[in-house]
N, C-alpha and C positions, 0 to 999 in steps of 0.2 A: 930623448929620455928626460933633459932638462925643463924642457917644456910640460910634458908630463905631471912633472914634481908639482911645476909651477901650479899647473891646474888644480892639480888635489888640495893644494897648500890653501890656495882662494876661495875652491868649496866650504875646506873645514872652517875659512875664517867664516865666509857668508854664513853657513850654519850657526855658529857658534852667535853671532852677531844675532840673528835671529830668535834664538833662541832667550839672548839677555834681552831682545827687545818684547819677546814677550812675556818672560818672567816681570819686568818690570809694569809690563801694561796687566796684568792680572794683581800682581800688588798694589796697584793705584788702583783698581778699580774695587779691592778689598776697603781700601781705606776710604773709596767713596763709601762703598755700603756704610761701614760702619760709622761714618758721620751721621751720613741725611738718613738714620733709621728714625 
């Protein structure tokens, strides 16, 4: 069962980790556009 936890817990981090890593790569790629237009 503990082990279990563990898993799920490491999923939702990787997601989450994921997730900001490409909120942010879509934010910098906004602010490229709007530079070099």
């Amino acid at each position: 069962m503990m082990m279990m936890m563990m898993m799920m817990m490491m999923m939702m981090m990787m997601m989450m980790m994921m997730m900001m890593m490409m909120m942010i790569v879509n934010n910098h790629l906004n602010l490229f556009n709007y530079f070099f237009k």
